[in-house]
N, C-alpha and C positions, 0 to 999 in steps of 0.2 A: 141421852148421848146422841149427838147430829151424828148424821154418815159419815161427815169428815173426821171426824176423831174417831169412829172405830175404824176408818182406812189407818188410819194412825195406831191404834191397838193393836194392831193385828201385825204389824213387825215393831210394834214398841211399847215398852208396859206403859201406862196411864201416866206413874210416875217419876217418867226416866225426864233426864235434864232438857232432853231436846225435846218431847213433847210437852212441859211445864216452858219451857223459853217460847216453841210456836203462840202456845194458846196466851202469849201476856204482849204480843206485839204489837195490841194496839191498845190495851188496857196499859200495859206499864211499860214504853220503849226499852229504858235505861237498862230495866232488871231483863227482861229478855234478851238482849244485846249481850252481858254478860253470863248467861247460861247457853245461849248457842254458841259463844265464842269459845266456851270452854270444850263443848262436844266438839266441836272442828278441832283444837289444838289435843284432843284426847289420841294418840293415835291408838287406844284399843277400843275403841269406840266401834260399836258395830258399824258395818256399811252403811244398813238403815235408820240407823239414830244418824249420822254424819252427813245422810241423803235429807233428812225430815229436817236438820239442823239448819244446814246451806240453803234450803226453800225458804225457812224462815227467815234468817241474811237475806234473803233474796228480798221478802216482803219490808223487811225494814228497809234496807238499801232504797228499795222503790219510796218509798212514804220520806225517806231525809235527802230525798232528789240524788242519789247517786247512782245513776242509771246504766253505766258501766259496770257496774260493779254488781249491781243486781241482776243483769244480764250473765255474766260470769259466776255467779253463787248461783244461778239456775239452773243453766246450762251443767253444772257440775253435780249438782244434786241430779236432773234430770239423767247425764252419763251414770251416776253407779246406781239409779233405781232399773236402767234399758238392761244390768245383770241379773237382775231379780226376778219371780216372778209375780212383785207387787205393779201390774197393769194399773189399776187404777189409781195409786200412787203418783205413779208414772205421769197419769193421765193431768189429776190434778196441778202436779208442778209445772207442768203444761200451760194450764190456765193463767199462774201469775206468771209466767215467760211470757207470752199474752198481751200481758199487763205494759211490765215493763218492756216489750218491746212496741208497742203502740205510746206510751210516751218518750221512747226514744226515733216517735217519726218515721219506724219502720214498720208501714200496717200490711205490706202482704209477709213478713215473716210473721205480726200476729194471727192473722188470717189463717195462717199454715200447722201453726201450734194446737189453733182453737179446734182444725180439721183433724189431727193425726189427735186428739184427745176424744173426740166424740164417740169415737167407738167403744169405748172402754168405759165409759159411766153411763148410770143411772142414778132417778133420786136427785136427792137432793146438789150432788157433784156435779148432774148434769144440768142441772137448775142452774147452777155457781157459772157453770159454762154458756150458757145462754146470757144469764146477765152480764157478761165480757162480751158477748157476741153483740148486744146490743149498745154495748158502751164503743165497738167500733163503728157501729152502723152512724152512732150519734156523731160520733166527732167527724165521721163522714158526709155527714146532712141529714140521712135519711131517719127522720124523725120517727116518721109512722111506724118503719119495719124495729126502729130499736124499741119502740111500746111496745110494739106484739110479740118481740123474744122475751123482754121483760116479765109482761104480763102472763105468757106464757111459763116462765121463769118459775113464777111468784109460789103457785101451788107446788111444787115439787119441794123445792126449798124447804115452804112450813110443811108439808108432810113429813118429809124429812126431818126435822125435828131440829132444822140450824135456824137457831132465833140471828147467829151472829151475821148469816148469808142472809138471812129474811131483813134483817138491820140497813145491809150495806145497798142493797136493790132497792128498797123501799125510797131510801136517800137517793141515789141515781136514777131512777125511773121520777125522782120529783121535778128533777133536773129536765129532764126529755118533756116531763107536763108542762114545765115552766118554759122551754124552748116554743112548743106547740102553743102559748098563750093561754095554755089551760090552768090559771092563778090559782084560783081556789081549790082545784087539786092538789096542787104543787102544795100549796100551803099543810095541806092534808098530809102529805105525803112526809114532807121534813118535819112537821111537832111529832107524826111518830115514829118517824125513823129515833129523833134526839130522844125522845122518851124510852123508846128500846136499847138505847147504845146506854141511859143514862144509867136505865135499872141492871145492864147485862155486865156494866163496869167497862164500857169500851171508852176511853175517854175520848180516844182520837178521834174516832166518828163520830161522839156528841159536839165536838167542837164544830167538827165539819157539815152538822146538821144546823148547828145555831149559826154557821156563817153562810148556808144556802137561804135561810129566813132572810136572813139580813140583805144579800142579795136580791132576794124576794122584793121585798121593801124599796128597795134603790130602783128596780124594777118599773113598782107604782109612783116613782115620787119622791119618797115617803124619805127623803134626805138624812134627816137627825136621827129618825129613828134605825136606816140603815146604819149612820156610822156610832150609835150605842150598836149595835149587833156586834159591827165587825171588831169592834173594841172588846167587846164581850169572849167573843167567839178566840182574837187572838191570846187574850188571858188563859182561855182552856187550851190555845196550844200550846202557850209558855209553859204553862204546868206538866205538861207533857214533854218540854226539850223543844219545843217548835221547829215541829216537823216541816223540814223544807219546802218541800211540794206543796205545801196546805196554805206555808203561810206566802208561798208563791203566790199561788191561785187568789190567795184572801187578798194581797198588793194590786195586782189587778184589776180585782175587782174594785180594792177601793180607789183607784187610779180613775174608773171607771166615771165613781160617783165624782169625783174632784172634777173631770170633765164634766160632768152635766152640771156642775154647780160653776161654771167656768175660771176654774183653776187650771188654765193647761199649764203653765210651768211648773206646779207643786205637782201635777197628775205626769208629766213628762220626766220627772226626776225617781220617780218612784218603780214607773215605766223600765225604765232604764236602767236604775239598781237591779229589777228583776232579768231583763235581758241579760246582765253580764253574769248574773250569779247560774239562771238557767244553762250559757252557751259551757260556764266551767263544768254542769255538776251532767252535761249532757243531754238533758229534758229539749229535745228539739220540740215538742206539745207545746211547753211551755213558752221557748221563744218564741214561737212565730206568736202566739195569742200577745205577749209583750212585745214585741213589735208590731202589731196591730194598734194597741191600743198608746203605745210611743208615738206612730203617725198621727193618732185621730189630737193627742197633747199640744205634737209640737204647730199642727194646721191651724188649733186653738188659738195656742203662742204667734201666730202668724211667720214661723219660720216652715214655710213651705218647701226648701230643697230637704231639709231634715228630714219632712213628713212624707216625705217620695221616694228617697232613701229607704226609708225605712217599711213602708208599705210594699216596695219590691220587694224586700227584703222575708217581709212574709209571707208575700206571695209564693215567692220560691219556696218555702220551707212548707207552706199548704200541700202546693202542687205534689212535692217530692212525698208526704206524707198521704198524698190522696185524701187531702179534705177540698175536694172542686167549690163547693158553698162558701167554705172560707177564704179560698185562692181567690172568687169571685170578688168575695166584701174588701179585701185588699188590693184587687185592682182598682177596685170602685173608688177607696181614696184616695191611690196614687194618684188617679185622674182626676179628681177631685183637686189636690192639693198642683195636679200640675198646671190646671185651668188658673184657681186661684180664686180670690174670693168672690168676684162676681160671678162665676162657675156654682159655686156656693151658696149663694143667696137665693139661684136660678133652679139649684134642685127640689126636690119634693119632698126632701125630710125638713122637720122642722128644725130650724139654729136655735143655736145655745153661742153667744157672742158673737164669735167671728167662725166657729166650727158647725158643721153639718151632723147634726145626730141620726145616726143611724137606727135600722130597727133588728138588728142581726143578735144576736145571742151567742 
């Protein structure tokens, strides 16, 4: 039994409907969805089964881009555990408020979460809290220091005895190797993450392990076998309900590979589905990174007012989010796309058509 399910034991029997709905959100969305939603509309529902229930709403919410909304099932979970005296609980729900308030763009209120949680775990919980700690360090730039919460992270976790937290770090910290150019790590890192998510029944993070490979891949080159991945990887999210955010991030990315293989109008249209779907469901993470990668499309397409538009566009949304590294790589094309292509051909990255490839991650 990990720590986090006996913080869950301990105001909730093993098998009460809200601790069966948490433990299946990312093994089974559907069936989860349907037993938290019942403990909410329960009203005899203990406090703490309706607090553990709204957490888990909260992590689905997070995973099908509803970010409003998961922000609001937190916060409410969070309000009736601050009557309790389940602290660590408390603390926990903490963690994925965190979460979903750092893909909703607002990283000193994750900041502030990850802070008012720390005091109150150990173990394995406070593992789970370090690997968030380091997943803002990352989208903030700071490479080095999100490895060494990580890694730091990693022991507590497997002592801890959560294969499912040891799962999700393993996958994320692949991520930061793969940021750092450390490939063959990286590679390391995501067969076994997908291996553990595959044997633990997590679907949704095996999917999300086999479309970091894939990414992987797109990375060195490696074109066709990137897009068998990402074709791979989006089948295991359909089977799942295709989880919005997943298959955000996986658009992206393949948008990514369409640019390198220079498709910018197929990679700009793709771009762009995910901007509008992101700015509806809230995910401000997600727009700026699709407006990023809109600019680098449409500069391809040689429609440079677009690509400058739009690269402000995530500039701002960087800045406001406190990613300065990324605020940086979208000034860098705005001026790029507002020189033009002799601008272009004059930089130091190497072209792919008529677009400048970057080395940013």
């Amino acid at each position: 039994m990990t720590d986090s399910q006996r913080s869950i034991d301990r105001v909730s029997h093993a098998s009460s409907p809200a601790r069966a709905g948490f433990d299946l959100v990312q093994a089974d969305p559907r069936r989860a969805a349907a037993l938290l939603d019942a403990v909410v509309g329960d009203h005899h529902a203990a406090p703490t089964e309706r607090a553990i229930a709204l957490w888990g709403l909260g992590r689905l919410a997070i995973d099908e881009n509803r970010i409003g909304e998961a922000l609001t099932s937190l916060s409410e979970s969070a309000a009736i555990l601050a009557d309790t005296p389940h602290r660590d609980l408390l603390a926990e729900v903490r963690i994925t408020w965190a979460a979903a308030a750092q893909v909703a763009g607002r990283s000193e209120e994750a900041t502030e979460q990850l802070r008012l949680a720390e005091p109150d775990l150990s173990g394995a919980p406070l593992g789970r809290l370090l690997t968030q700690r380091g997943m803002l360090l990352m989208r903030a730039g700071d490479r080095d220091a999100a490895l060494r919460a990580m890694d730091a992270a990693l022991p507590l976790v497997l002592q801890g005895g959560d294969e499912l937290g040891a799962t999700r770090l393993i996958s994320n910290r692949g991520i930061v190797l793969l940021q750092l150019g450390r490939l063959t790590e990286a590679r390391v890192d995501f067969g076994r993450a997908k291996q553990m998510a595959t044997r633990l029944g997590q679907h949704v993070l095996a999917a999300g392990s086999a479309h970091n490979e894939a990414y992987l891949d797109a990375r060195l080159g490696r074109v066709p076998q990137a897009l068998r991945g990402f074709a791979d990887a989006r089948a295991r999210y359909a089977s799942v309900g295709s989880p919005a955010r997943y298959v955000g991030d996986l658009d992206i990315d393949e948008a990514t590979v369409l640019i390198e293989a220079g498709l910018g109008q197929e990679a700009a249209a793709v771009a762009a589905r995910v901007v509008e779907a992101a700015r509806t469901d809230g995910n401000h993470h997600q727009v700026a990174e699709a407006l990023l990668t809109l600019a680098r499309a449409e500069l391809l397409s040689g429609n440079r007012e677009a690509a400058r538009a739009a690269s402000e566009d995530a500039e701002t949304l960087f800045t406001e989010a406190r990613r300065p590294a990324w605020a940086a790589v979208a000034a860098y094309w705005g001026e790029i796309a507002g020189r033009g292509p002799k601008a272009c051909a004059r930089s130091e990255e190497r072209r792919v058509g008529k677009e400048c490839r970057s080395r940013w991650s």
